[in-house]
N, C-alpha and C positions, 0 to 999 in steps of 0.2 A: 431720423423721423420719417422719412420718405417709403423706407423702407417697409413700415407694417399698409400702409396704402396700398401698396403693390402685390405685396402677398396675398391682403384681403383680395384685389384684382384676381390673381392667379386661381384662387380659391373658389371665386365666380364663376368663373370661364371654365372653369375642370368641372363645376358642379352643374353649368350650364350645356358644354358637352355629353358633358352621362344623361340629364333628363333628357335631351333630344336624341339619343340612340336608342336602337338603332335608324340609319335614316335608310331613305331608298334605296341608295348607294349600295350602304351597310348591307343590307338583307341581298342583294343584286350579290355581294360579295362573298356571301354566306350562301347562294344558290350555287353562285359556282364551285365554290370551292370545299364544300359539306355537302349539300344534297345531290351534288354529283355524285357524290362517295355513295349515299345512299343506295342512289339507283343502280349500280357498275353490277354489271351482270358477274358473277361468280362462278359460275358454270351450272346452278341448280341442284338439285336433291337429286336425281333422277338419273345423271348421266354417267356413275359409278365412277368417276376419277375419282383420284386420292385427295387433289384439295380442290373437288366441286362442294360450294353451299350456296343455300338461299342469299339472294340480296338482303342487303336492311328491310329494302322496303317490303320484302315478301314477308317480312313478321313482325315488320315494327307500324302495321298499320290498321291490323286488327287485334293484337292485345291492347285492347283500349286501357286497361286495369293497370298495367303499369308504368314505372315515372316516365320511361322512353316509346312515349306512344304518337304516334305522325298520324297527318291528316291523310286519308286516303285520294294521290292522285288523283284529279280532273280530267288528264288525262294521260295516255300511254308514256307520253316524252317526260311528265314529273307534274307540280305543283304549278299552280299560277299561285303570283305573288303574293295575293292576299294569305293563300294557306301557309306559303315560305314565312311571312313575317309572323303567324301563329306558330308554325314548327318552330323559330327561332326561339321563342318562348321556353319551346320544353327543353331544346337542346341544350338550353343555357342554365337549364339545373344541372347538367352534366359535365359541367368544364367545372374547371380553377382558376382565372386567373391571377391566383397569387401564385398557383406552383401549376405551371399548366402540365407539364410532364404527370401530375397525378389525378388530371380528369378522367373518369371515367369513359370520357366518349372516346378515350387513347389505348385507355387500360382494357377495353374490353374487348374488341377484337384483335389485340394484342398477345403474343405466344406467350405463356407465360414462362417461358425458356427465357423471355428477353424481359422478363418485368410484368407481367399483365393478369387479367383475371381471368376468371374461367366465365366461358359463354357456350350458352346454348347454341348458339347460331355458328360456331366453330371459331378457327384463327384469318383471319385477313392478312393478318404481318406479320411475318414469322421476326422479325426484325426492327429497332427504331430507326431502321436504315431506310425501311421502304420509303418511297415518295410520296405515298397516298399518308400516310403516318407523319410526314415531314410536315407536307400540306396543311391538313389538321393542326399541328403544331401551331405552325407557324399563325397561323390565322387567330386561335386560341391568342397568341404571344401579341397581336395586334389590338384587341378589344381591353376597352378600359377596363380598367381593375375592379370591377362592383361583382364580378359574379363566383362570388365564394362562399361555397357552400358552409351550412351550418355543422359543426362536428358531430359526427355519429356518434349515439351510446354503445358502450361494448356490450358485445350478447353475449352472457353468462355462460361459461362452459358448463360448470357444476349443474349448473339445473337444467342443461341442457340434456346430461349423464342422469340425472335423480329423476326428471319429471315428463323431457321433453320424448328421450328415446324409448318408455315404456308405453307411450299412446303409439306408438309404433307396433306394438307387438299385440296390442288391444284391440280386438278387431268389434264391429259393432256387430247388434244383431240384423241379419242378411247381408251383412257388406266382409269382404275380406280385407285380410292386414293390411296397413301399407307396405312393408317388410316384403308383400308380394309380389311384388310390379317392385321398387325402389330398395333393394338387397345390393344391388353390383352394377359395374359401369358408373357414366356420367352422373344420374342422377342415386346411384347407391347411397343415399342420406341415411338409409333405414336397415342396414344389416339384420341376418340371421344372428344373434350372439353363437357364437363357436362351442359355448363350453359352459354348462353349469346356468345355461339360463344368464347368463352374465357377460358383459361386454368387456375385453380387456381394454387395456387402455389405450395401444396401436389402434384397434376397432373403433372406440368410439372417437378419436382423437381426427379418422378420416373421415368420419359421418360429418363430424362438427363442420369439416373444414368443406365439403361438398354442400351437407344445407346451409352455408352463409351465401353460395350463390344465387339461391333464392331466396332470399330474405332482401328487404330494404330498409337496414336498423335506422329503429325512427320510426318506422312505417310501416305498421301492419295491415292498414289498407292500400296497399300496394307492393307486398309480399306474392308471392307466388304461394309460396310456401303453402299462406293463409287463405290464399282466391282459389287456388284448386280445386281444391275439396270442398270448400264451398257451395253451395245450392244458386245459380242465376238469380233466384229471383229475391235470398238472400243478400244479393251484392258480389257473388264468386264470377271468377270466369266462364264463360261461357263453353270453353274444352276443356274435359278431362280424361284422359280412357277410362280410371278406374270410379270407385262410387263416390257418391259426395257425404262426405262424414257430417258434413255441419249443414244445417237448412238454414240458420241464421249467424249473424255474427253474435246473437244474445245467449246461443249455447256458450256451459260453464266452461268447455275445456277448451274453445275458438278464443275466449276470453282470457283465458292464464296463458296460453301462447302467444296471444297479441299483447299481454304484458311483457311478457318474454323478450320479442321481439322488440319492444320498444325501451328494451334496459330496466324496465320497473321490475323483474326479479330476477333475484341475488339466491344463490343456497340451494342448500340441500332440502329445502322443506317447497310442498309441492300445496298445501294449504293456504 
């Protein structure tokens, strides 16, 4: 009898703990040992070694647009607290902790030699060896168990083949293809087809696997993919080298992609 008393207790006290997190401590713990990471100099774009990149914070604090966006330091040394306990906010769409090893905030500057995704901003860890990696970890493995993300929709290859890769090769009037700029390298999402006006399947099988780095299934407002080419005053990003296809998100074909993007279409039919 004493028993269900106790557990009810337990149940308290664990649900009493999560609503007060995190506390000052918490976020004090999260400065050091995450927004350190952020700010750690990398060696910069500029200085032509082989593993010089931007810091976090040189790009995670002006794409406002997407899910991994920081408040812009106050000052030179980082955040003052208040901003720390609002970044803790975003960062905490990025963990697991049920499976913390498959957070994003692991996976992405992570090699993907050793596990990880692809990122713009390069590799940080060639390794799950590194310490900075560990760190992360380990801190991840410390936070109660609430912050698990909801399952992503899978983003349909087939129409990504029938519907997605043909607005590629369609260029509007005065704007050029995307195929122009996005054909090869990192962001080659958008191939030449080789042969017959047609993509083989090796072809478009590496486009797919390249634009799902810019995508955030679920989320087409906050896709890159979809805020590019976008027009600002639309809702897009504010940089793009090339033209803005879309002036609003109420264009018909910003809209079948952002269904796309959100799992709602399946098939070969592009209607």
């Amino acid at each position: 009898m004493g028993l269900v008393p106790l557990a009810a207790l337990a149940m308290f006290l664990s649900a009493c703990a999560s609503a007060s997190f995190p506390s000052a401590d918490d976020v004090e713990t999260y400065r050091n040992t995450v927004e350190s990471v952020f700010m750690a100099d990398r060696g910069g774009t500029m200085s032509g070694g082989e593993r010089s990149y931007a810091s976090c914070v040189m790009c995670h604090t002006w794409q406002t647009d997407v899910r991994f966006s920081l408040e812009r330091p106050e000052t030179n040394s980082g955040w003052t607290s208040e901003q720390s306990r609002r970044n803790f906010d975003v960062v905490s769409q990025l963990i697991n902790t049920d499976d913390p090893e498959n957070s994003r905030l692991l996976l992405k500057p992570l090699d993907s030699v050793a596990g990880g995704l692809m990122h713009t901003g390069g590799t940080y860890w060639t390794s799950r060896d590194d310490p900075e990696y560990g760190a992360v970890l380990e801190w991840i493995q410390s936070l109660p168990n609430q912050y698990i993300p909801e399952p992503e929709p899978e983003i349909d290859f087939e129409f990504f083949r029938a519907c997605v890769q043909p607005v590629f090769q369609t260029g509007r009037e005065g704007q050029i293809r995307c195929s122009r700029c996005h054909s090869s390298g990192l962001n080659g999402f958008a191939p030449e087809p080789q042969r017959d006006n047609e993509w083989s399947d090796e072809e478009a099988e590496r486009a797919y696997r390249l634009i799902s780095r810019v995508i955030a299934p679920g989320n087409a407002e906050q896709s890159r993919f979809l805020l590019k080419p976008l027009h600002p005053d639309g809702g897009g990003a504010y940089t793009h080298n090339g033209p803005r296809r879309w002036q609003s998100r109420e264009d018909p074909e910003w809209q079948m992609l952002a269904e796309w993007v959100r799992g709602e279409r399946r098939g070969g039919s592009c209607s």
